[in-house]
C-alpha positions in Angstrom: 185.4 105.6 51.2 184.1 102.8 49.0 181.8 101.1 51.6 180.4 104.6 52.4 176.7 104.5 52.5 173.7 107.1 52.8 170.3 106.7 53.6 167.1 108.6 54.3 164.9 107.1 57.0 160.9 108.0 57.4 159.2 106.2 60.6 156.1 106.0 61.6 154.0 104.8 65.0 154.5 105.4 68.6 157.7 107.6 67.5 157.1 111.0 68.9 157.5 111.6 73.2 158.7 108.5 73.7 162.4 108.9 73.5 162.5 107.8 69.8 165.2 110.6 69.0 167.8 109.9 71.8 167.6 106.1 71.1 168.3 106.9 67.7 170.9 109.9 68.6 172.8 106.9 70.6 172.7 104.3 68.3 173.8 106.8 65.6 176.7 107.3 67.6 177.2 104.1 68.6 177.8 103.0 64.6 179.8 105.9 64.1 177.1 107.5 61.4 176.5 111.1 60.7 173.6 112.5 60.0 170.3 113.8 62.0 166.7 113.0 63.0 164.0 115.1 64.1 159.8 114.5 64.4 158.2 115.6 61.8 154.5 117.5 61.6 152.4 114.0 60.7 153.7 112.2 63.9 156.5 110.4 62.2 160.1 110.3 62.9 163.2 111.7 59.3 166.1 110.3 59.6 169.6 111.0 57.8 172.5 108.3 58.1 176.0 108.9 56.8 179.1 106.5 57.7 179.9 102.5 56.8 177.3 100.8 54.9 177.5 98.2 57.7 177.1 100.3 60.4 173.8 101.6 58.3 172.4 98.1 58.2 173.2 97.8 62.0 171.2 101.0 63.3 168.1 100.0 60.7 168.0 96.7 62.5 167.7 97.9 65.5 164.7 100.2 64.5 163.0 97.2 64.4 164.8 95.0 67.3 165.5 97.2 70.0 162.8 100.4 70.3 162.6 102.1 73.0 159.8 100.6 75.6 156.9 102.5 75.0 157.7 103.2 71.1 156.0 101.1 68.6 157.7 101.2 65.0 155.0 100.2 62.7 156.9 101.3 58.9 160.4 101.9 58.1 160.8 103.8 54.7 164.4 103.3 53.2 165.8 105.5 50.1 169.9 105.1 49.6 171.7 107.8 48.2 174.9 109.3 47.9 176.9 109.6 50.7 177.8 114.3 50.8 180.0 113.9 53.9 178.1 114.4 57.1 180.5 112.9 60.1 178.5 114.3 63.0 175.0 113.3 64.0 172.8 115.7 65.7 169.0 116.3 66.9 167.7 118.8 65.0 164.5 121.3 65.3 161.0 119.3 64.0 159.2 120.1 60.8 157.0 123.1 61.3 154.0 120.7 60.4 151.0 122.3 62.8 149.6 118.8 63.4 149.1 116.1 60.8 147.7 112.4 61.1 149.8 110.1 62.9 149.8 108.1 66.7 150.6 110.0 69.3 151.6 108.1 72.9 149.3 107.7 75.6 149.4 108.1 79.1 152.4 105.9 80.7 152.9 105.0 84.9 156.0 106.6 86.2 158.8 104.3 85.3 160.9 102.4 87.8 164.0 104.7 86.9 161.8 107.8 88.0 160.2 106.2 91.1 163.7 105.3 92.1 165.1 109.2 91.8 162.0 109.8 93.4 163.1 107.8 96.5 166.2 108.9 96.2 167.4 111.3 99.1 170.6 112.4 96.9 168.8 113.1 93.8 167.3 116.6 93.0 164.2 115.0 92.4 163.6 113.8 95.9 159.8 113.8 96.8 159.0 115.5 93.8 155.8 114.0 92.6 155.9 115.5 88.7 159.0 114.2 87.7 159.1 112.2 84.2 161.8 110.9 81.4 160.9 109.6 78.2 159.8 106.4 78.8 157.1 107.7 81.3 154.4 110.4 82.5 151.8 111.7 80.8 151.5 112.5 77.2 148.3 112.4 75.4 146.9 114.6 78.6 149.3 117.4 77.7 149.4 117.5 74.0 148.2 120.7 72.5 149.3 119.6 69.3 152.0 117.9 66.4 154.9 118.0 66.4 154.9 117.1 69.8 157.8 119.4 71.6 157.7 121.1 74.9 156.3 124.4 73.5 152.9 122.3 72.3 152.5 121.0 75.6 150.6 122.6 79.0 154.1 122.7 79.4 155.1 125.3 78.2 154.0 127.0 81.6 157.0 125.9 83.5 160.6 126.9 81.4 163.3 124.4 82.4 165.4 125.6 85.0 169.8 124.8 84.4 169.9 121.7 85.5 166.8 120.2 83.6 168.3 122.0 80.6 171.6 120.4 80.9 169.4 116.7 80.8 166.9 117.7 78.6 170.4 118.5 76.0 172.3 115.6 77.2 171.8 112.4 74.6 173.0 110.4 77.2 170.6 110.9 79.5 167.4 109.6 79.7 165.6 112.6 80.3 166.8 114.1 77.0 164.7 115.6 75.0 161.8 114.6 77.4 159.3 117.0 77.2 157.6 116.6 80.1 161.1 117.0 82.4 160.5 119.0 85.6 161.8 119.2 89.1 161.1 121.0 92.6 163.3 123.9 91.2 161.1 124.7 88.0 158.0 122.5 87.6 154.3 122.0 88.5 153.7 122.2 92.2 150.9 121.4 94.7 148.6 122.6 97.5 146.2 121.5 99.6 143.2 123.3 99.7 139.8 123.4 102.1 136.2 122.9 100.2 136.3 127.1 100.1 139.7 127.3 98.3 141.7 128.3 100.8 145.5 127.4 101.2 146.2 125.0 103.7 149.3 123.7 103.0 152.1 123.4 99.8 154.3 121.0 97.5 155.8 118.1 100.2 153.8 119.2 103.0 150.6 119.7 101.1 151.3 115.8 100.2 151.2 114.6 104.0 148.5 117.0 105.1 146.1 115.2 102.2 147.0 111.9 104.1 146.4 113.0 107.6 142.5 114.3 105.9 142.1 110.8 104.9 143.6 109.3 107.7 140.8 111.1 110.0 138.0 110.4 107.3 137.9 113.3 105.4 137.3 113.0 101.6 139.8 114.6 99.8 139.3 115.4 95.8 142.8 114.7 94.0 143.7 116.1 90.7 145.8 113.7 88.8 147.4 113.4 85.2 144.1 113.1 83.3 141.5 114.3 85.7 140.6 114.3 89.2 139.4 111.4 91.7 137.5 111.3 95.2 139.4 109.6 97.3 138.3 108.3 100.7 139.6 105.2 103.3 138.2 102.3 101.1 138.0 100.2 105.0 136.2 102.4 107.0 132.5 101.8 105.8 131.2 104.8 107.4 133.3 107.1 105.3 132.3 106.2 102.2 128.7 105.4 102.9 129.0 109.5 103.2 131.1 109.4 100.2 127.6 107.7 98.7 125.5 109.8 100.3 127.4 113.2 98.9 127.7 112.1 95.2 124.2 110.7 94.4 125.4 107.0 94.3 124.2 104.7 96.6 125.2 101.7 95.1 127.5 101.9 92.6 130.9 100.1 93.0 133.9 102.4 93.7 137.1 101.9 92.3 140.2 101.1 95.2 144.0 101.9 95.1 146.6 100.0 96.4 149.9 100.6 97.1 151.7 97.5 95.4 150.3 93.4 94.7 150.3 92.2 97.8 147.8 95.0 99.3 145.7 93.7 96.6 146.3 89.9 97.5 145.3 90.8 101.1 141.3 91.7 99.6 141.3 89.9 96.0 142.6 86.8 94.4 144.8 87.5 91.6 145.5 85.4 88.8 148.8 86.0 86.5 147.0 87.4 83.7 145.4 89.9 86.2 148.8 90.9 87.8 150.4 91.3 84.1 147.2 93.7 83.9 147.6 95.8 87.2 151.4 96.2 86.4 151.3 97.0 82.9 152.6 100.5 82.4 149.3 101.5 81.0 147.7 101.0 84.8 143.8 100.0 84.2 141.6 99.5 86.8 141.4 95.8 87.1 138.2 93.8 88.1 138.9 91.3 90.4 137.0 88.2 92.4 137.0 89.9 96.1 137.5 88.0 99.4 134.4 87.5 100.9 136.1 87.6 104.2 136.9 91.4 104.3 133.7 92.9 105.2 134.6 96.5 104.0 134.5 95.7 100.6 130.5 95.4 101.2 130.5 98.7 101.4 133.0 99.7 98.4 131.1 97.1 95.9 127.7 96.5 97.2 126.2 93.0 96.1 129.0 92.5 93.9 131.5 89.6 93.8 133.9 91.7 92.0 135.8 95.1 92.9 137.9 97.4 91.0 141.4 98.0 91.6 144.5 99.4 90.4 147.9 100.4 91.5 149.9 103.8 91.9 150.8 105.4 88.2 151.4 108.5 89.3 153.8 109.8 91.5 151.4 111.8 93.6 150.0 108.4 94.3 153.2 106.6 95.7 153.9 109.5 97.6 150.6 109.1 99.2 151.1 105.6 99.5 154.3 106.5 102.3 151.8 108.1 104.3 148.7 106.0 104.6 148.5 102.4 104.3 145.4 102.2 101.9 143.8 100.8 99.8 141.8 104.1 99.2 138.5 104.6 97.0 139.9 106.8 93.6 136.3 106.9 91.8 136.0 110.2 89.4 135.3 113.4 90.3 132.2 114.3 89.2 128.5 114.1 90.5 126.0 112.1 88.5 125.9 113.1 84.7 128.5 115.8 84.6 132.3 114.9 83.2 135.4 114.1 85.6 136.7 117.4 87.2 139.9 118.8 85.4 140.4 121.9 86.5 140.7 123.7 90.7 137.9 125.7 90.0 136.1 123.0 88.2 136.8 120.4 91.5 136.0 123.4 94.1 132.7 124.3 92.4 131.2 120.9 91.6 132.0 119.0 94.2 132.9 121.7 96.9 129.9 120.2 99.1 131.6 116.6 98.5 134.6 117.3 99.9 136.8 118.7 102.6 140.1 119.3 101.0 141.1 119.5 97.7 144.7 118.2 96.4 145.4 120.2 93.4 148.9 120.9 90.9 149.0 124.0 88.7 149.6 121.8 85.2 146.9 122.2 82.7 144.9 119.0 81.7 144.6 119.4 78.0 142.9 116.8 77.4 139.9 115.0 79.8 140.6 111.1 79.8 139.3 108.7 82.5 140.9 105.8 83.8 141.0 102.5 81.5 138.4 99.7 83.0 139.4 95.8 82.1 138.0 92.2 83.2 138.7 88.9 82.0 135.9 87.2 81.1 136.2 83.3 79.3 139.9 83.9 80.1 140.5 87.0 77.8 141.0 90.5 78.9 137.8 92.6 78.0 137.8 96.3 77.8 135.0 97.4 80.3 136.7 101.4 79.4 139.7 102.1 76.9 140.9 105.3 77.8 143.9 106.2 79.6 146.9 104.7 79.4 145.7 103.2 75.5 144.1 106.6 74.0 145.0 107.7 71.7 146.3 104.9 70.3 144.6 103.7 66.8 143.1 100.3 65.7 143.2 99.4 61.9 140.2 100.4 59.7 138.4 97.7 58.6 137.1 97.1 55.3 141.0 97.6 55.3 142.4 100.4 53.5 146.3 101.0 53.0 148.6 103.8 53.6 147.8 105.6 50.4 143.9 105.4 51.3 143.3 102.6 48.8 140.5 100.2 49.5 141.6 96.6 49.6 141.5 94.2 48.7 138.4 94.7 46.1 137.5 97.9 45.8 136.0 101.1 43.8 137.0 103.6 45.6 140.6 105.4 45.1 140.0 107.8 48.0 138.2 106.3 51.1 135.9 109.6 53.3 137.3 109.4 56.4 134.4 109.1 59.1 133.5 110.3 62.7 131.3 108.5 64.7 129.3 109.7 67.6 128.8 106.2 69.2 125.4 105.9 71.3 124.4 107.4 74.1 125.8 105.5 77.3 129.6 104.7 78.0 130.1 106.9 75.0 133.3 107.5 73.0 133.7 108.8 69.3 136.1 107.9 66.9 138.0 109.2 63.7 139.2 107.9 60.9 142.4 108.4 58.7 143.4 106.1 56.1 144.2 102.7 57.2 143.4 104.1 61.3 140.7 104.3 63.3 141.2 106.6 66.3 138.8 106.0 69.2 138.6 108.2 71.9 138.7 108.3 75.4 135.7 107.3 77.8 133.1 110.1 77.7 130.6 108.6 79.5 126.4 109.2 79.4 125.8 111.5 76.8 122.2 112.4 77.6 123.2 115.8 79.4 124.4 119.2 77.9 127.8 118.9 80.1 128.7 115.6 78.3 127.5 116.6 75.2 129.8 119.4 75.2 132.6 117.1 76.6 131.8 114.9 73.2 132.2 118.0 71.0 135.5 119.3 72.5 136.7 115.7 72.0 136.2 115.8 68.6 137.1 118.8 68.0 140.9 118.0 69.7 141.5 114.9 68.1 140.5 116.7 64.8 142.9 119.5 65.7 145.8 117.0 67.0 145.5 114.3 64.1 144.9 116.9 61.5 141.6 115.1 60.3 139.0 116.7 58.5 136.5 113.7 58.2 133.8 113.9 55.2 130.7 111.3 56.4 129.4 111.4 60.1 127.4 108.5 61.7 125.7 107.5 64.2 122.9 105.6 66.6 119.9 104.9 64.5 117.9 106.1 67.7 116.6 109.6 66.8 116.1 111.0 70.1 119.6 110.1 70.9 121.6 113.7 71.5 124.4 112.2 69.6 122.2 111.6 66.8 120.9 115.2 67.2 124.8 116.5 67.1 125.7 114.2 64.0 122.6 116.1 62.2 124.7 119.3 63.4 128.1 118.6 61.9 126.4 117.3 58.4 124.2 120.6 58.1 127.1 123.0 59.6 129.9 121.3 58.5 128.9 120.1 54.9 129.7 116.5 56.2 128.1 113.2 54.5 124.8 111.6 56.7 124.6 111.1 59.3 125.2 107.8 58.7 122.3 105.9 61.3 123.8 102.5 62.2 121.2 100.4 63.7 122.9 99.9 67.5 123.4 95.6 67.7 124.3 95.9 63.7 127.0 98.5 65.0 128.0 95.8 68.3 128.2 93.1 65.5 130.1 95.2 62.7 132.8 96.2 65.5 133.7 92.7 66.8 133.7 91.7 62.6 136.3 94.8 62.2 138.3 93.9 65.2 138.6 90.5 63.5 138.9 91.5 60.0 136.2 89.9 58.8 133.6 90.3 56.5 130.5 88.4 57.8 129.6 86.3 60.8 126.8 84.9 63.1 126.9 87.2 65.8 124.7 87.4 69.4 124.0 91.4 70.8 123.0 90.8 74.1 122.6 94.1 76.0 120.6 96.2 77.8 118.8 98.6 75.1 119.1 99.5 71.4 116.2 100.8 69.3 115.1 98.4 66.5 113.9 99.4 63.1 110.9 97.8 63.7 109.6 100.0 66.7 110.7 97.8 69.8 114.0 98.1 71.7 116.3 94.9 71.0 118.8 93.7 73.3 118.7 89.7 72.7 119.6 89.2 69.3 121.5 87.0 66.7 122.2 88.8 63.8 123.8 87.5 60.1 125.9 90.1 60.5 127.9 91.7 57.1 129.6 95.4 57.8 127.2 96.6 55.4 124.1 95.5 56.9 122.3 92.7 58.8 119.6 89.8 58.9 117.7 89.1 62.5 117.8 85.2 62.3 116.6 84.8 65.9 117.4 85.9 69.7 115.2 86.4 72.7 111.1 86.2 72.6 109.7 89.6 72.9 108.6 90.5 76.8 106.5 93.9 77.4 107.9 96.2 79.9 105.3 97.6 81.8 105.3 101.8 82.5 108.8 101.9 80.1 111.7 103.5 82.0 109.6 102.5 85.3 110.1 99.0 84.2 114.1 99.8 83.7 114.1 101.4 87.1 111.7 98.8 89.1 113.1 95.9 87.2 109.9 93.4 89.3 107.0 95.3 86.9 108.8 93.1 83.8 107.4 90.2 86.5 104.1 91.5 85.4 104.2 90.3 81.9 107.0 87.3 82.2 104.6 85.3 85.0 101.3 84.2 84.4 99.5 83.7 88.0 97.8 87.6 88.9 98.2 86.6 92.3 101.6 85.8 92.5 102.3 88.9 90.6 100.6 90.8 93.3 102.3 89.2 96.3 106.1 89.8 94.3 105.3 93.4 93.8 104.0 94.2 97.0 107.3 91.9 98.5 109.8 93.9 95.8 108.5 97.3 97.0 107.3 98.1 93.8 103.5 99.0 95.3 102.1 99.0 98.6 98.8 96.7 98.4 98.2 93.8 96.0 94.9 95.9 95.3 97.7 98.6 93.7 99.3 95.8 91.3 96.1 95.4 89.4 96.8 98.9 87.5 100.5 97.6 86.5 99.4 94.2 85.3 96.1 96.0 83.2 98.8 98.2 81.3 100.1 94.6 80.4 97.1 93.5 78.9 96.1 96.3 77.7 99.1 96.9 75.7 99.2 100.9 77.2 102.6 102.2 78.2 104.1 98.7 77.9 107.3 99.3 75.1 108.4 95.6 73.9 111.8 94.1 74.0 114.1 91.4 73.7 116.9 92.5 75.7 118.9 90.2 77.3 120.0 92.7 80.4 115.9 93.5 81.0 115.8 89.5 81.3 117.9 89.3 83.7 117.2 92.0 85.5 113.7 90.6 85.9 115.3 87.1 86.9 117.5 89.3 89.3 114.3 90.8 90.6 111.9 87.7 90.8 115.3 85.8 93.3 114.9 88.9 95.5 118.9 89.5 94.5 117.7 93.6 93.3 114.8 94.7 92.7 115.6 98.7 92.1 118.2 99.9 89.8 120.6 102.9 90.8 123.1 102.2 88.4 123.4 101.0 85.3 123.5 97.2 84.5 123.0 96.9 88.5 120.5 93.9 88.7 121.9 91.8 86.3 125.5 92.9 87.7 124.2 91.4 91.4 122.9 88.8 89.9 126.0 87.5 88.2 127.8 87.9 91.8 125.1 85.2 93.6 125.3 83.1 90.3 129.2 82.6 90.8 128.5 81.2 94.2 126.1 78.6 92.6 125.5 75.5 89.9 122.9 75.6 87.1 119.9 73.0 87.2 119.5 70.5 84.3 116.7 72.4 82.6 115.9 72.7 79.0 116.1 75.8 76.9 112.3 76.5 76.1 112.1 77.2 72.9 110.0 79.2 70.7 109.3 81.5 66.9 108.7 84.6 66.5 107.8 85.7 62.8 110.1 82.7 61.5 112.5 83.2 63.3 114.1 81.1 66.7 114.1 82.3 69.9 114.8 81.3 73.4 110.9 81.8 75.4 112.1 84.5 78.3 108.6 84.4 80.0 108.8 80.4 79.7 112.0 80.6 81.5 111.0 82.4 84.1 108.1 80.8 85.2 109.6 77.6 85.7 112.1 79.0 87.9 109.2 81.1 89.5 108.1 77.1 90.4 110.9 75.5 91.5 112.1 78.5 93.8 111.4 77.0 96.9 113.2 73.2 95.9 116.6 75.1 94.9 118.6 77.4 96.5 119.2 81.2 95.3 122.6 80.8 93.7 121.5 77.3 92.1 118.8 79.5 90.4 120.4 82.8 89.5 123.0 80.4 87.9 120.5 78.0 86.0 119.2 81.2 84.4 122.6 82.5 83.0 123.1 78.8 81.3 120.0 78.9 80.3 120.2 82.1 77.9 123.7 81.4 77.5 122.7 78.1 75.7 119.8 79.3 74.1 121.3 82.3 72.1 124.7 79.8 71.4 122.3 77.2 69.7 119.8 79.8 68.2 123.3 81.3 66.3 125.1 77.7 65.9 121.8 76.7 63.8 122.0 79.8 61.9 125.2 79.4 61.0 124.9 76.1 59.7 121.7 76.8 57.7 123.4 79.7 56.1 127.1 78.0 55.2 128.8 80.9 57.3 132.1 79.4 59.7 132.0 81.9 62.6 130.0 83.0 65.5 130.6 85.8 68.0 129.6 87.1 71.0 129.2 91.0 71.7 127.2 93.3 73.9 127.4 94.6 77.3 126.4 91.2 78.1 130.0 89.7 76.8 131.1 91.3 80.4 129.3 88.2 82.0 132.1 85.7 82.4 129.7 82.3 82.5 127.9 83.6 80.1 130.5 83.8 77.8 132.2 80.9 78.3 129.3 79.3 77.9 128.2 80.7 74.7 131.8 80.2 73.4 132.4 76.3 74.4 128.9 75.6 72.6 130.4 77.6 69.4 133.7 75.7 69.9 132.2 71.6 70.3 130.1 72.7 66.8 133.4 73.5 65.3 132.8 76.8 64.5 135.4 79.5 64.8 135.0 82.2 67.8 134.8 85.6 67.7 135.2 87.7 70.9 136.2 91.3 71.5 140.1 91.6 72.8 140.9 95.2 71.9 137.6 96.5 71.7 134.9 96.7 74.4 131.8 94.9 73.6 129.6 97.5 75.6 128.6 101.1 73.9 132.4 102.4 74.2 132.8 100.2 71.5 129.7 101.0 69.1 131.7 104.0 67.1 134.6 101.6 66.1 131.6 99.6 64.6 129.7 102.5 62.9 132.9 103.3 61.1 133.2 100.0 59.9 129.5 99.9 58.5 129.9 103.8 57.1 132.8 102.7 55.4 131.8 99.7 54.0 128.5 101.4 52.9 130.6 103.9 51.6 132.3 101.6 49.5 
């Protein structure tokens, strides 16, 4: 009894609905230790081990070693004690905690094991699209709240029948303890329905009379595991040109499903980082380079060179899969401004003039969360959406803070607030904070509408509930007439909370790609579309000194004027007005870019130029090339947004920049790259070069511009680093481009890899400046 050992085990991570407690039931067993485990209320994992001190060491080991797949063990607490004579080891009930901080799992595809009982004509879950174990199926979707068991989970709706119990209670199975276990005999189960909500068909046969719809055309509305899509036949044109024509979006790419790789292959090229990315468990959609020679991809990604794909992550979707051949369009449910669909009567009253038939299961979403958006862009995988398959998982806080809520590694401050953050006001997301985590959340989308702004409250208001986070500061966009700025005013008067906290939007870019890198300062380029500056104008171009606390504007892009505002945004040719200096050739482009009828009628757009009226100034980089997009004739109205510069990205890939300069310029002190100069050279050589040779000098242009306008910075200022951030970051020459210039002056790079460098991630970056101003 001398080598008898006793220890008491506290985990924490990925630990809870991911088969945590049946790995550790079976390694238990397997070292012949007594004991128990169970999840406790804070998201973490208690152990109790009882046998042969070697047989301890063994099962801590493989804590580390051997998790299950879609755990991730991120601290193992050890305390030995006395050894009081447990022999058996058993599961027991989960500490009555009603929530707590702690990461919970995210959404996961169906796991090969599940697919193949799926397939399976001898197993009981034949055909049954809801089946799940614990290394698959959705989580974060159905969580109600901690400790995460069956009874906190939408659920709760469907008690297990005898033969799911006998799993669930077998710790040799790998559906024990799964919470999410279900078959034909006790689960969820489907219907089809018709645009009025009438029953057309049920469970198996509902799935085949959804294919036959799309087979003849129809559009079919399919609620999935975090929402709902539209789904059409991505490769009959006609079908979703009415598709376009039903949800208000005449341009805007769709997303495409594919039944397995070598669909995609057929329409894409795929490189091996791209197919790790399409197969990883988490499922994003993937932009990819599309083949030029399938001419229904016109229609599914207008202009574009790129189109979105992903493959099957949910049952339901490689059940469809056996009955049409695809690829299909799976865009979100939802018309223009409003959230994704969740609900039957939400899909039947918002888009029941959309679409014929309606696919629907009776499991509750609990929580709203869109599918995850990637590219790779100078090689490295950018987040264009982080949302399923990744929410809620947390990034580290940064100025860093440990696991007692201790600043490090110089601080004053014992007891760090924790922060929410609002984010901006397009491709939203919020995030919370508890001691060393941040917690962003899911996509949310255009929060300029009352739907998403309740979307954004609920939200925060779950992730509050389900991480068991009261936070003390808000922040925010520095833009007052934001409606998240307007809601982080409501939760510091209601609420009592600190702020808001008004975190200038490129300083908020900047501090998020410093916190991603755990840095404290850098030389960092904001390129996007629009941020409002302190100073009155809207910035977009700019190289900031960039510190979490705050910021210097060392240079960027020459001011431009856009004439009528928002017009300008919309008609991206009346920026043309200002950029080019010949009245007559500004005539004749906005008479040829449908932006007026008569030359006679471009007099009154080019007088609100000089006369200063109506004409907001900027230095965005996505207004420049919008209007470069414009003045090639690549787009000259936007529908969506980022759309010119977007199309113009696509004919730049097909071309090679011109050896021109970077025209140069100051602007109160500061460098700057000359946008109107820029344009009216290529305004001159237009007819000597062809379209693609143009669109792409432009890109290098700015590219180099910005790179030496921050490498010259740097070196003035004795700071080692520059980075590159922005919805502009999403521009793949660009990048590269701005990052070999960084890298041949031997400066280090910083670029977003977990982060997106658009608005979804702008509340990671107010966190980091809240809590460094904090400090």
């Amino acid at each position: 009894m001398s080598d008898r050992a006793r220890a008491s085990v506290t985990v924490t991570g990925v630990v809870q609905g991911v088969g945590f407690r049946p790995f550790v039931y079976r390694t238990a067993v397997g070292n012949d230790l007594g004991g128990w485990v169970k999840n406790t209320g804070d998201a973490g994992v208690e152990i109790r081990l009882e046998g042969g001190r070697e047989g301890v060491e063994s099962f801590l080991d493989r804590l580390h070693t051997d998790p299950p797949p879609l755990a991730r063990v991120e601290t193992v607490d050890v305390t030995w004690g006395e050894p009081v004579g447990e022999r058996e080891f058993e599961i027991v009930a989960s500490s009555d905690g009603g929530g707590g901080s702690g990461t919970i799992p995210p959404d996961t595809a169906m796991c090969d094991a599940c697919l193949e009982d799926m397939r399976d004509p001898d197993s009981r879950y034949h055909g049954y699209w809801a089946t799940s174990c614990v290394d698959c199926g959705p989580r974060y979707t159905v969580i109600r709240s901690l400790p995460y068991d069956r009874p906190t989970t939408s659920m709760d709706a469907f008690p297990m029948c005898e033969d799911c119990r006998a799993e669930y209670e077998e710790p040799a199975d790998r559906r024990y303890h799964a919470q999410t276990i279900a078959c034909p005999n006790c689960g969820p189960s489907l219907e089809l329905l018709d645009a009025d909500g009438n029953r057309l068909a049920g469970d198996e046969r509902a799935i085949e009379a959804a294919c036959d719809r799309l087979t003849e055309g129809d559009l079919v509305a399919i609620k999935g595991i975090g929402g709902a899509h539209l789904a059409c036949d991505a490769t009959d044109p006609a079908v979703v040109e009415r598709l376009r024509e039903r949800t208000g979006r005449p341009e805007k790419p769709f997303a495409v499903m594919a039944p397995d790789i070598e669909s995609v292959e057929a329409f894409a090229s795929v490189t091996t980082a791209e197919r790790d990315a399409l197969t990883d468990t988490r499922r994003p959609i993937v932009l990819l380079e599309a083949d030029g020679d399938q001419p229904w991809l016109e229609a599914v990604s207008p202009g574009l060179h790129t189109v979105g794909v992903m493959l099957p992550y949910a049952g339901l979707h490689h059940l469809l899969f056996d009955h049409v051949e695809g690829p299909l369009v799976m865009t979100s449910a939802n018309m223009p401004g409003a959230p994704m669909a969740t609900t039957t009567e939400g899909i039947l009253d918002d888009l029941g003039g959309v679409v014929e038939a309606a696919l629907v299961h009776d499991r509750e979403i609990v929580a709203r969360c869109d599918d995850s958006v990637v590219r790779f862009a100078d090689g490295q995988r950018r987040f264009v959406r982080r949302s399923r398959g990744w929410v809620p998982q947390p990034v580290p806080r940064w100025p860093a803070v440990d696991s007692a809520g201790t600043d490090l590694p110089d601080s004053g401050s014992a007891d760090p607030p924790d922060v929410l953050a609002l984010g901006a006001e397009f491709d939203a997301t919020v995030a919370l904070t508890h001691g060393e985590h941040v917690y962003p959340s899911q996509y949310i989308g255009d929060v300029d509408s009352p739907e998403t702004l309740s979307y954004l409250t609920e939200t925060v208001e779950h992730l509050q509930e389900l991480l068991g986070i009261d936070p003390d500061v808000v922040a925010c966009d520095r833009h007052p007439d934001f409606l998240t700025t307007e809601q982080a005013e409501r939760y510091a008067d209601r609420d009592g909370l600190a702020g808001p906290i008004a975190v200038q939007h490129h300083h908020a870019h900047a501090a998020s790609l410093l916190a991603e890198h755990e840095r404290q300062r850098a030389i960092i380029v904001a390129a996007d579309g629009t941020g409002y500056g302190p100073d009155g104008t809207i910035w977009g171009g700019e190289v900031l000194d960039a510190r979490l606390d705050d910021y210097d504007r060392v240079g960027g892009l020459a001011p431009f004027r856009l004439p009528g505002g928002s017009a300008a945004v919309e008609s991206p040719a009346r920026i043309l007005a200002d950029l080019l200096d010949d009245p007559d050739r500004i005539d004749d482009l906005l008479v040829e870019r449908g932006v007026v009828d008569r030359p006679s009628d471009a007099a009154t757009i080019r007088a609100q130029v000089d006369r200063e009226v109506n004409s907001p100034v900027t230095t965005s980089t996505g207004r420049a090339l919008d209007a470069v997009s414009a003045l090639l004739g690549v787009c000259s109205e936007r529908t969506y947004e980022g759309e010119p510069a977007m199309k113009l990205e696509s004919v730049a890939a097909g071309g090679d920049p011109i050896d021109m300069p970077v025209p140069r310029t100051t602007v109160e002190g500061r460098r700057a790259v000359d946008v109107a100069a820029l344009v009216r050279r290529l305004d001159k050589i237009r007819d000597d070069h062809a379209r693609t040779d143009l669109a792409a000098t432009a890109q290098a242009v700015l590219a180099r511009g910005l790179a030496d306008v921050a490498i010259e910075a740097a070196t003035d200022r004795g700071v080692d680093a520059v980075g590159f951030t922005g919805g502009v970051a999403y521009n793949d020459a660009i990048s590269r481009a701005i990052h070999e210039r960084v890298a041949d002056a031997g400066l280090a790079w910083l670029g977003h890899e977990r982060l997106p460098p658009g608005d979804g991630g702008i509340a990671v970056g107010q966190v980091a400046v809240a809590t460094a101003r904090q400090r």
